[in-house]
C-alpha positions as CSV (number, residue, x, y, z in Angstrom):
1,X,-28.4,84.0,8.8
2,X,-26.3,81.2,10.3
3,X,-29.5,79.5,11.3
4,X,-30.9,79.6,7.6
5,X,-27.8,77.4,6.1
6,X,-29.0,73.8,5.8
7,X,-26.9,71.5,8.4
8,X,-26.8,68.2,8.6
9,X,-25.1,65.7,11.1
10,X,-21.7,64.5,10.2
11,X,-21.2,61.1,9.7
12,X,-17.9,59.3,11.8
13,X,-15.2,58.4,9.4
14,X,-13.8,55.7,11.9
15,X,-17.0,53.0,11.5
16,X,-16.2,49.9,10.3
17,X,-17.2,45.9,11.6
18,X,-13.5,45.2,12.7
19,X,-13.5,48.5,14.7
20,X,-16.0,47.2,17.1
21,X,-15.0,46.2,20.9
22,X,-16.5,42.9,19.8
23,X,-14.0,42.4,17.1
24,X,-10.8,43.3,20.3
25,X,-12.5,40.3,21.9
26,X,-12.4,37.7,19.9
27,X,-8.7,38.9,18.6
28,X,-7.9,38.5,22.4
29,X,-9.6,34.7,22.2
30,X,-7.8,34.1,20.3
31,X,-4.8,34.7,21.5
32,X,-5.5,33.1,24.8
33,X,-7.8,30.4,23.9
34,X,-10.4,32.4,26.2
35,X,-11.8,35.6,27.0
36,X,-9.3,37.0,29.5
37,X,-10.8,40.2,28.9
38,X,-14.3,41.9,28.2
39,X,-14.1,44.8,25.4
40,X,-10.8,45.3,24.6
41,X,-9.7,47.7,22.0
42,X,-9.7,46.4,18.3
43,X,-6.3,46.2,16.8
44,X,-7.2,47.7,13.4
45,X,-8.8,51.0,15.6
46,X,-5.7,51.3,17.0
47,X,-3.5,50.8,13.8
48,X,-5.6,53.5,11.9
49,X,-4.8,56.3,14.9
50,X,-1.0,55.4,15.2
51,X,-0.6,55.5,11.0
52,X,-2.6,58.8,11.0
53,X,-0.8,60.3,14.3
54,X,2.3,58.8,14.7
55,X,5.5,58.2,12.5
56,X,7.7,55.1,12.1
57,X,9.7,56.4,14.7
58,X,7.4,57.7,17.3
59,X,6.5,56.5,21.1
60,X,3.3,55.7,22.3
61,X,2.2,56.3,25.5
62,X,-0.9,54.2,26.9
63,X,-1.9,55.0,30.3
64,X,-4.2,51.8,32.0
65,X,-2.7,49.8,29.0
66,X,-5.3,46.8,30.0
67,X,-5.0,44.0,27.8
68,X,-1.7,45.4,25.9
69,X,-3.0,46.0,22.4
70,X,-1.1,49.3,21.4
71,X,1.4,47.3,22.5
72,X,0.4,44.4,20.0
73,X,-0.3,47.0,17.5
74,X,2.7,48.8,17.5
75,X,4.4,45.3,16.8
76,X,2.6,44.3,14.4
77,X,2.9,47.9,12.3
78,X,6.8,47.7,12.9
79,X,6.9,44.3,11.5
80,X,4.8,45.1,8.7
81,X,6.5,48.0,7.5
82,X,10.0,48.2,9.0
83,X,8.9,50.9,11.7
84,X,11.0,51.8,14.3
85,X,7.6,52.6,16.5
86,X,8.0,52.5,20.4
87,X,5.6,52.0,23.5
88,X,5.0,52.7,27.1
89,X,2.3,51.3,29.0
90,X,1.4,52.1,32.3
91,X,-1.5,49.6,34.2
92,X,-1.5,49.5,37.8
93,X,-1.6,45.8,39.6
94,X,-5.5,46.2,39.7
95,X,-6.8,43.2,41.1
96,X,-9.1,40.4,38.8
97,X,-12.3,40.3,41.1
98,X,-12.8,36.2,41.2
99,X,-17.0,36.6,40.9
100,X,-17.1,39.0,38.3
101,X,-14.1,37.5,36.1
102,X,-13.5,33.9,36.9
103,X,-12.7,33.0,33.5
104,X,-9.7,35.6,33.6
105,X,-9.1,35.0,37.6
106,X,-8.7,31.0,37.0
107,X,-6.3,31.4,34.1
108,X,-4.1,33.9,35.6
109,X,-3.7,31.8,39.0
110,X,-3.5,28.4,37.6
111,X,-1.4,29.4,34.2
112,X,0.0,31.8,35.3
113,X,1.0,30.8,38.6
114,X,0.3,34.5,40.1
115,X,-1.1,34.2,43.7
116,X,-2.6,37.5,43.5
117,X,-4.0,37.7,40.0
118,X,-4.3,41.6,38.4
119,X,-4.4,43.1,35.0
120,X,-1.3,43.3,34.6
121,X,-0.5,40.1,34.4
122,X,-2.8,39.8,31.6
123,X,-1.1,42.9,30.0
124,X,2.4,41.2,30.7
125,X,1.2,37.4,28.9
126,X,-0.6,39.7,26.1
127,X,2.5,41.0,24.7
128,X,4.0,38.0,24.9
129,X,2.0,35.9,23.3
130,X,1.6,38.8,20.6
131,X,5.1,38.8,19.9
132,X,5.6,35.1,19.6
133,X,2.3,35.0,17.2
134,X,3.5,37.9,15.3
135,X,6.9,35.6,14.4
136,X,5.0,32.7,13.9
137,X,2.9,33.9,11.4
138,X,5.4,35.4,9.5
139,X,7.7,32.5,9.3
140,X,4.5,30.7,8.1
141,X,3.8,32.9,5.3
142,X,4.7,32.3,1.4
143,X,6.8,35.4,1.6
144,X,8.6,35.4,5.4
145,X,9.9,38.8,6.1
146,X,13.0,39.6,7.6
147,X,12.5,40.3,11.1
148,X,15.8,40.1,12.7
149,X,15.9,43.9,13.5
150,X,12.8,44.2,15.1
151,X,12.6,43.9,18.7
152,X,10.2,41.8,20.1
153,X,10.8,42.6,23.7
154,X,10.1,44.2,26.5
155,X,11.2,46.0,30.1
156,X,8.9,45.8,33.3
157,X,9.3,48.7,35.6
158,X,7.7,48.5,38.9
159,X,6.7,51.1,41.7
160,X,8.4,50.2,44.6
161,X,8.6,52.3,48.0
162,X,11.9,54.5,48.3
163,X,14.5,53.2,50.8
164,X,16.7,55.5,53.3
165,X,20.4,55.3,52.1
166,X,22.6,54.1,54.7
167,X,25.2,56.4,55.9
168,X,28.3,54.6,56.9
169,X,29.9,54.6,60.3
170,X,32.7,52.6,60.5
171,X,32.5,51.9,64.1
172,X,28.9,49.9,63.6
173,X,30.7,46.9,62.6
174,X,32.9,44.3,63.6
175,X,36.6,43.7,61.4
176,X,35.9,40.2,60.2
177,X,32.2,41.1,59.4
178,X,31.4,40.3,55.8
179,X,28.1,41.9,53.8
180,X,28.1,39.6,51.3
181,X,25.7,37.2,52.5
182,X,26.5,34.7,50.0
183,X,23.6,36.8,47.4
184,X,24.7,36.3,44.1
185,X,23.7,38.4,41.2
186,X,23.4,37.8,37.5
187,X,24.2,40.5,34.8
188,X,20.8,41.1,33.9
189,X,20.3,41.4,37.5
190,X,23.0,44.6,38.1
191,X,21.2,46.3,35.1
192,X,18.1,46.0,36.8
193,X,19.5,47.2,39.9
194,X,21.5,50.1,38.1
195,X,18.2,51.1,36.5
196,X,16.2,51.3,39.6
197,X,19.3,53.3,41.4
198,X,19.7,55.4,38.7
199,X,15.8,56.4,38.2
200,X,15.5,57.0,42.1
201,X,18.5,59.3,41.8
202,X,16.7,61.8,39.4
203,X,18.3,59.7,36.4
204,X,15.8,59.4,33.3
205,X,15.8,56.2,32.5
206,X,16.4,57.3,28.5
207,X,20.2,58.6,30.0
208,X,22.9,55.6,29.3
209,X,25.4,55.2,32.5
210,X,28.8,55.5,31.4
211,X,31.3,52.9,32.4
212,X,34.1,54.1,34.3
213,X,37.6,51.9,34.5
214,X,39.0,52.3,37.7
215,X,42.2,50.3,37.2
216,X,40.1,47.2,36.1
217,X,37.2,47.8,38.2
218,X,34.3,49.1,36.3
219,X,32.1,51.8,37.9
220,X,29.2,53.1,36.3
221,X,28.8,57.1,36.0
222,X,25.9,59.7,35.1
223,X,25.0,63.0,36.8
224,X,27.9,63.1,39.3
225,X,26.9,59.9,40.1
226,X,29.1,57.3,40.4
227,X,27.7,53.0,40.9
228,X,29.9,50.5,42.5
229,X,28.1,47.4,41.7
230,X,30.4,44.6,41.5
231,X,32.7,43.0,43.5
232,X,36.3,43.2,44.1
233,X,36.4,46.8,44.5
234,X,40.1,46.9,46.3
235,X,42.6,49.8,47.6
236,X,44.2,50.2,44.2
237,X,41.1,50.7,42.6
238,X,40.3,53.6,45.4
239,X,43.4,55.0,44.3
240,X,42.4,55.3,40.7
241,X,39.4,56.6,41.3
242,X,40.8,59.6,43.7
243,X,43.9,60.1,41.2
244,X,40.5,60.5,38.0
245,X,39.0,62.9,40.4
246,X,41.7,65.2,40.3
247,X,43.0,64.6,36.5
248,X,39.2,64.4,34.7
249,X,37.5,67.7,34.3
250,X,34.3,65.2,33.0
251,X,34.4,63.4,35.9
252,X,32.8,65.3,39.0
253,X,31.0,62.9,41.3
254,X,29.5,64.1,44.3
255,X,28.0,60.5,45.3
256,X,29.2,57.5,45.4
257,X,27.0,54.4,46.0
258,X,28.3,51.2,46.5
259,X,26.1,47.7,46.3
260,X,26.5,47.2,50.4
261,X,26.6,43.3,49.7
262,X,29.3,42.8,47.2
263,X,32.0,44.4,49.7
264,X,33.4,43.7,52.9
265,X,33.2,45.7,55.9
266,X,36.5,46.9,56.2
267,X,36.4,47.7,52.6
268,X,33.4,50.1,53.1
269,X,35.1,51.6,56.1
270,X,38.7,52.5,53.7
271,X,36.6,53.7,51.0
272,X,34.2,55.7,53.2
273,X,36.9,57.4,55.3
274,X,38.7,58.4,52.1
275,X,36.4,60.0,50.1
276,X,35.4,62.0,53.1
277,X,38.6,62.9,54.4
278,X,40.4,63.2,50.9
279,X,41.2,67.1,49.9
280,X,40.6,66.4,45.9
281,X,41.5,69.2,43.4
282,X,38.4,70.6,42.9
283,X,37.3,70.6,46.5
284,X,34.4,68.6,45.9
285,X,32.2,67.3,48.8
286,X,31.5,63.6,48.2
287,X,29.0,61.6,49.7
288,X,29.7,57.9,50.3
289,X,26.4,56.1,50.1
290,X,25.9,52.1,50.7
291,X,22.3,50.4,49.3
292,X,21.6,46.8,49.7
């Protein structure tokens, strides 16, 4: 009988000191000269799961990432042995509670400088400061590794409410009316806006946007979408575009969106009124869509 067989209680295989919460803390005073954070996980816990569960070219996926340490860990595996690991962490803006946490309240408002101090901004200065450390200790060592392909960075994606797209109508505005605004943009800015566009639009974010030369304008194209970011979209580069239309079978927009403040009115009016009315080839239906 079953019940007969001598049983005894197995014993966990993951019990060590520096797997205790205790040990996450003082790896996170470390690291911030103060505990910003009660309990954390322990880095070498987390190293032992991703080496048993993941290989060196796996993503992790960390939902309420609190104080960042997969992300830490993942770092510091990759720099160890060359890995080509990757991370996601998802931690909503949950608020610091000033009585309960002032130690972690104080530093994120006065070091910070965030007015409304959450975990993520703990999360955010973690893997910074693990990345910088990471570097730092490396270069200090007898041996210094070559780091130069790791990649030490990271992208912040935040949840934003969606926005009605604007529909033009060309008799809304005046001739001589200009949407600029005088907003200027940076590079990294236009990727950051292309990313956001792009994910709204049913993009994944893992799909690269293809760039698109429009008689030396450069559009950017993915899923019969097309992006007109920058400025100085003119009448020849409409042309292009309706003559690529009709000529490339791999180019099939049915949307165009245009960055409503890097053209002028009359510009969105032309481009508007010729997509619609334009009898292309393939007798495509395209939208014209302007976001700001």
């Amino acid at each position: 009988m079953l019940g007969n067989i001598p049983s005894k209680k197995p014993k966990t295989i993951f019990y060590k000191p520096s797997y205790s919460s205790g040990n996450g803390t003082l790896q996170i005073e470390k690291l911030f000269n103060k505990r910003v954070f009660s309990n954390p996980k322990p880095l070498q816990l987390l190293w032992g799961f991703i080496e048993i569960g993941l290989s060196r070219n796996d993503t992790i996926l960390d939902f309420f990432a609190g104080s960042g340490t997969i992300a830490d860990a993942v770092m510091q595996l990759n720099a160890k042995d060359d890995g080509d690991r990757k991370y996601i962490l998802v931690q909503l803006p949950e608020k610091i509670d000033k009585k309960k946490n002032k130690t972690a309240y104080d530093f994120v408002k006065d070091e910070l400088k965030a007015n409304n101090p959450t975990i993520f901004d703990i999360t955010k200065e973690r893997l910074i400061r693990a990345g910088n450390k990471i570097q730092a200790d490396n270069k200090a060592s007898k041996i210094p590794k070559d780091l130069s392909k790791q990649d030490f960075g990271f992208k912040v994606f935040e949840t934003m409410p969606i926005w009605e797209d604007y529909d033009f109508e060309a008799d809304e505005f005046d001739k001589q009316q200009t949407l600029f605004n005088e907003i200027t943009l940076t590079e990294n800015d236009i990727k950051a806006l292309l990313t956001t566009w792009k994910t709204y639009d049913g993009i994944a974010l893992t799909c690269d946007l293809e760039a698109i030369d429009l008689g030396g304008y450069c559009g950017y194209y993915a899923s019969q979408k097309l992006y007109l970011m920058d400025q100085g979209f003119k009448t020849e580069n409409l042309v292009k575009l309706l003559e690529k239309i009709d000529k490339d079978t791999n180019f099939n927009p049915t949307s165009v969106v245009a960055f409503g403040y890097h053209f002028e009115s009359k510009n969105l009016r032309e481009n508007s009124e010729n997509l619609k009315s334009y009898a292309n080839k393939k007798q495509m239906d395209i939208d014209f869509i302007i976001r700001y």
